[in-house]
N, C-alpha and C positions, 0 to 999 in steps of 0.2 A: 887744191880744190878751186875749180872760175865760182864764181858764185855772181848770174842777171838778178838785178834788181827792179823789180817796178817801181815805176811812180807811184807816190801812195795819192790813193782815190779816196772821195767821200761820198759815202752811202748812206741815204736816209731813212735810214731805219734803226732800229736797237741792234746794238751788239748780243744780244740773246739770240734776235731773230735771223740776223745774220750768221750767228752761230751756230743756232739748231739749222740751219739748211745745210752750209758748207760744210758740218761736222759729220753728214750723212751722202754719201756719194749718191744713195738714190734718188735725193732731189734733187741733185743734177738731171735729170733725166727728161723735167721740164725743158731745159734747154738743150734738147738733143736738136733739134729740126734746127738751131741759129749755126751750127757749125755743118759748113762745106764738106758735102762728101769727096770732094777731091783733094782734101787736106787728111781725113783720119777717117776710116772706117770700121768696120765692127764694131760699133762703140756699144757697152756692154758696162751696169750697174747694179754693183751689189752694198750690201751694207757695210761691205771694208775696202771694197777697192774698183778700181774705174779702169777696164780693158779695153784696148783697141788696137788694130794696125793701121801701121804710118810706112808707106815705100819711100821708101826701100829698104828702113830699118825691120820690117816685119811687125810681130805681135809684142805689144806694151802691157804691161798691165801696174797702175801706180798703187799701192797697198798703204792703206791708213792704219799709222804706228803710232799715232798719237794725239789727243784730244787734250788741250785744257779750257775751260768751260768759258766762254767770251772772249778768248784772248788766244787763242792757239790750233793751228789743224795741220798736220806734217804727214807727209805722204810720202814715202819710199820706192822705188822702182824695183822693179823685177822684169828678168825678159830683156834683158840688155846687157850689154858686154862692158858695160861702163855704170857705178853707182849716178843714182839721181835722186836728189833729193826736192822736194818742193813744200815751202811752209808757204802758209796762208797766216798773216799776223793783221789781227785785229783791234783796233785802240775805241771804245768810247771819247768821245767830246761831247756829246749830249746825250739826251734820252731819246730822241728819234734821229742820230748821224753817229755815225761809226766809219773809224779812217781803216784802211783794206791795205794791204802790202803784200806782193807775190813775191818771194824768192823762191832761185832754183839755186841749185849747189850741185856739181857734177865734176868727176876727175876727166878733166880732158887734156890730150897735148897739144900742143902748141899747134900742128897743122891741124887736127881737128877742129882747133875752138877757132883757127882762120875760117874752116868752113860754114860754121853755125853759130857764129856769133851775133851776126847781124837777125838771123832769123828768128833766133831764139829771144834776142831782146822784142821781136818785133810779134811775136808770138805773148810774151810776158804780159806785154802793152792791152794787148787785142781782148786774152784774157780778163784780164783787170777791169777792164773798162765795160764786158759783158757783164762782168763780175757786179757793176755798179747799179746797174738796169733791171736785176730781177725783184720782182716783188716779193721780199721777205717774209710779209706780213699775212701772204697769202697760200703760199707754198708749205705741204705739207704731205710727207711721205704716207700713203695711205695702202 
């Protein structure tokens, strides 16, 4: 299993409120307009899982398999020829900064992960750092 790792990022805000956002795909949905429609399309939110197509891989769709309450959000792939896994790990340091950590885990070989390894770190990055910017405190699936 490659397993990208982000850099871990710090977020100011509570780990609750970073929690209750990231633990529900639909507040994502806030940040649909900051991601490139030439990078992912059909992007598609429900309350377990977050679809879209990416070319030339076709249709994604990543399904939310498990919640622990400030400190965990794991996301499973479907819709791919290869398992993918993505945890979002959350750590408190204070009451308004919580540290962020994106890992993917995926079976790949050796000439695939030649091809997507640079992107996919560089994807992790982009992510994370979106990840840093949204206002916690304000977001709320309605």
């Amino acid at each position: 299993m490659t397993e990208f790792v982000s850099e871990v990022k710090t977020i100011q805000h509570s780990d609750s409120d970073v929690f209750r956002v990231l633990s529900d795909p639909r507040n994502l949905q806030k940040i649909h307009d900051l991601i490139p429609d030439d990078k992912i399309q059909d992007l598609q939110f429900d309350g377990q899982s977050i679809s879209f197509r990416v070319d030339p891989i076709g249709p994604v769709c990543f399904r939310l398999t498990e919640r622990e309450p400030n400190r965990l959000v794991k996301f499973q792939s479907e819709r791919l020829p290869v398992e993918v896994y993505l945890w979002i790990q959350l750590t408190a340091t204070g009451e308004k900064e919580t540290r962020l950590r994106l890992t993917l885990r995926a079976e790949l070989n050796s000439f695939i992960l030649g091809m997507v390894e640079k992107p996919m770190k560089e994807m992790l990055e982009k992510v994370s750092e979106a990840l840093t910017r949204l206002p916690y405190d304000q977001i709320s699936f309605a």
